[in-house]
DOVO-833864 format. One line per 4 residues: number of its first residue (from 1); their letters; for each residue x, y, z of N, C-alpha, C. Coordinates in nm, 2 decimals, padded with zeros to 4 digits. Layout:
BEGIN
NUM = a = X/Y/Z/X/Y/Z/X/Y/Z | ...
//
This chain:
BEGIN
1 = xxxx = -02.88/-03.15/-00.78/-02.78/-03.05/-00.75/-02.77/-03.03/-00.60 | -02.66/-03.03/-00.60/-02.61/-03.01/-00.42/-02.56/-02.88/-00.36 | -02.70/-02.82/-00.26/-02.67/-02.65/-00.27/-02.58/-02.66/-00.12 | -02.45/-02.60/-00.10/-02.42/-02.58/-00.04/-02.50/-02.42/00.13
5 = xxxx = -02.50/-02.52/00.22/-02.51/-02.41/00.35/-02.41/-02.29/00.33 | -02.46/-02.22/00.41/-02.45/-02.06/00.40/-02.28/-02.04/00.49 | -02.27/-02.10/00.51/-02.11/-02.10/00.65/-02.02/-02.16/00.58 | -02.05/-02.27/00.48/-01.96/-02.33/00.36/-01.92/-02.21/00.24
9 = xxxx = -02.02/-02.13/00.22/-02.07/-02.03/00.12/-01.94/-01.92/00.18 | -01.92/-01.84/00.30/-01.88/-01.79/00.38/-01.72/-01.82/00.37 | -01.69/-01.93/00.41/-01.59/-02.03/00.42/-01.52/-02.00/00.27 | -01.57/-02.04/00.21/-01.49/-02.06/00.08/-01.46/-01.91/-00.01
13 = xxxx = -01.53/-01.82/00.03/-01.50/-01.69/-00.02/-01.41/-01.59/00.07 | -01.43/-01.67/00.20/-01.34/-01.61/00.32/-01.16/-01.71/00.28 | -01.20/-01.80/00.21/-01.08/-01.89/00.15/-00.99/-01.80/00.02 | -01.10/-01.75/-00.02/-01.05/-01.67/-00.17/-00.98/-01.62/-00.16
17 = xxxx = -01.06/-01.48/-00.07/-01.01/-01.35/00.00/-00.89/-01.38/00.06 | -00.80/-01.43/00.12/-00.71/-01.44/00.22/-00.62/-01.50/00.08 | -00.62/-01.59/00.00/-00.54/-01.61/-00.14/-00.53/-01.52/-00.21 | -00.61/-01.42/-00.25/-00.63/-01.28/-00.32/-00.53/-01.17/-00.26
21 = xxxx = -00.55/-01.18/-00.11/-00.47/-01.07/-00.04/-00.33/-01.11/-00.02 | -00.26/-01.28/-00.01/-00.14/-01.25/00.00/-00.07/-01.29/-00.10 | -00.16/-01.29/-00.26/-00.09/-01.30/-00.37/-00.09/-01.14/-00.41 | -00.19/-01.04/-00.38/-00.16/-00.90/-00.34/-00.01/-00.83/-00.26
25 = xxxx = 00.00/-00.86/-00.18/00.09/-00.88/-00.11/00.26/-00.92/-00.19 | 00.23/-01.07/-00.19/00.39/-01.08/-00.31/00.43/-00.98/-00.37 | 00.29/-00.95/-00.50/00.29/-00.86/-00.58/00.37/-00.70/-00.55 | 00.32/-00.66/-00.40/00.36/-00.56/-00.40/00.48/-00.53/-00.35
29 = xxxx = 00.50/-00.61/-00.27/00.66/-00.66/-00.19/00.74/-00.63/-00.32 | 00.72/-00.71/-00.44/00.79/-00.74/-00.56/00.83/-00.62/-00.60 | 00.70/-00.55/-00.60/00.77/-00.44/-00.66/00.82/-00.31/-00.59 | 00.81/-00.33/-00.43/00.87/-00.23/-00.38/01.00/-00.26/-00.41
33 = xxxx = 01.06/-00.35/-00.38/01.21/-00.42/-00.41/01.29/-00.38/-00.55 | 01.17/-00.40/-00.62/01.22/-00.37/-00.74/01.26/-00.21/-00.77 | 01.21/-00.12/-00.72/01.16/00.03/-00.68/01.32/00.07/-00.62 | 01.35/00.01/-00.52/01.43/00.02/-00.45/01.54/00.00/-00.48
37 = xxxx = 01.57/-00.09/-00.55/01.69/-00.17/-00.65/01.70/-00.04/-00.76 | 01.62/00.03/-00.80/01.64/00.07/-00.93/01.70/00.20/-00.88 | 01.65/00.26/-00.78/01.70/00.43/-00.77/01.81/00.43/-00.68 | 01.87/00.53/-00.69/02.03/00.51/-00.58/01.98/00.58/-00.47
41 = xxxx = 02.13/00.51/-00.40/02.07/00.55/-00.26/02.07/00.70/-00.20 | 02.11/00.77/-00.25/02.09/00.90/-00.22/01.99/00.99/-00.21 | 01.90/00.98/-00.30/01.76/00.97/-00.34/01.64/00.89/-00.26 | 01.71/00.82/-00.26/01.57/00.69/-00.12/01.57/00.79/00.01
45 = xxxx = 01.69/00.81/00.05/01.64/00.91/00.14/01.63/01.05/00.16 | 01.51/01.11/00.18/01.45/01.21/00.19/01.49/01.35/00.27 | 01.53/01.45/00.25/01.62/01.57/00.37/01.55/01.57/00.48 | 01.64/01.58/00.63/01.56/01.62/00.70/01.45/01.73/00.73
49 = xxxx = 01.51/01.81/00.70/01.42/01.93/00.70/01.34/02.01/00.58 | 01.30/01.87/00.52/01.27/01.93/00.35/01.15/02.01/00.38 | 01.09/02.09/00.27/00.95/02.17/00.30/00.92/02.15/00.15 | 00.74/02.13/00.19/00.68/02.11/00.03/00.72/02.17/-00.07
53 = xxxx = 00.68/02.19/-00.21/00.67/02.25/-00.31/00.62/02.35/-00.28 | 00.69/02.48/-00.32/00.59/02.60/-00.30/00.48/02.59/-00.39 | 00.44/02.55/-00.51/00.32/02.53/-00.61/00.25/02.39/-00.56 | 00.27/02.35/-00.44/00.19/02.24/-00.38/00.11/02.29/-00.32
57 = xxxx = -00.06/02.26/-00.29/-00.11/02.28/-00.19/-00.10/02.26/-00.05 | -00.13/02.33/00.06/-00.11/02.32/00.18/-00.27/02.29/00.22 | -00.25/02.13/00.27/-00.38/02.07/00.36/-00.39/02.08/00.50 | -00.27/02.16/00.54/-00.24/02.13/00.66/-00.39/02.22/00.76
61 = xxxx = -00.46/02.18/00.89/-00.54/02.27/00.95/-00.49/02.42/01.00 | -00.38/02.44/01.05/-00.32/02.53/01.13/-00.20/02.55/01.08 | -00.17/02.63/00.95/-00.06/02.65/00.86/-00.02/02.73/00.87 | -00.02/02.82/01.00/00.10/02.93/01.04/00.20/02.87/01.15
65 = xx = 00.13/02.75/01.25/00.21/02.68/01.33/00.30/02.55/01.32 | 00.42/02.58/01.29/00.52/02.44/01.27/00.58/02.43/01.34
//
């Protein structure tokens, strides 16, 4: 049996990873597009001046100052 060195070992999972992440990637491209396709365009954009849900929590540090 032929044990591979530790930098081959490295190499080839550093090979995975980088295939893993930009078949991640497609994936999510895909479906932002798809996301975007599906809802109208009125809706994609957001009010300027919207303010949270009042039954939302407020994380903000300093929530008397806006």
């Amino acid at each position: 049996m032929i044990s591979r060195g530790k930098t081959e070992k490295q190499a080839a999972r550093s090979a995975r990873l980088a295939a893993a992440l930009r078949e991640n990637l497609k994936r999510r491209k895909a479906q932002a597009r798809g996301r975007a396709q599906s809802r109208p365009e009125d809706a994609a954009k957001p009010a300027a001046n919207s303010r949270p849900e009042a039954s939302a929590p407020d994380f903000r540090r300093n929530r008397g100052s806006d």
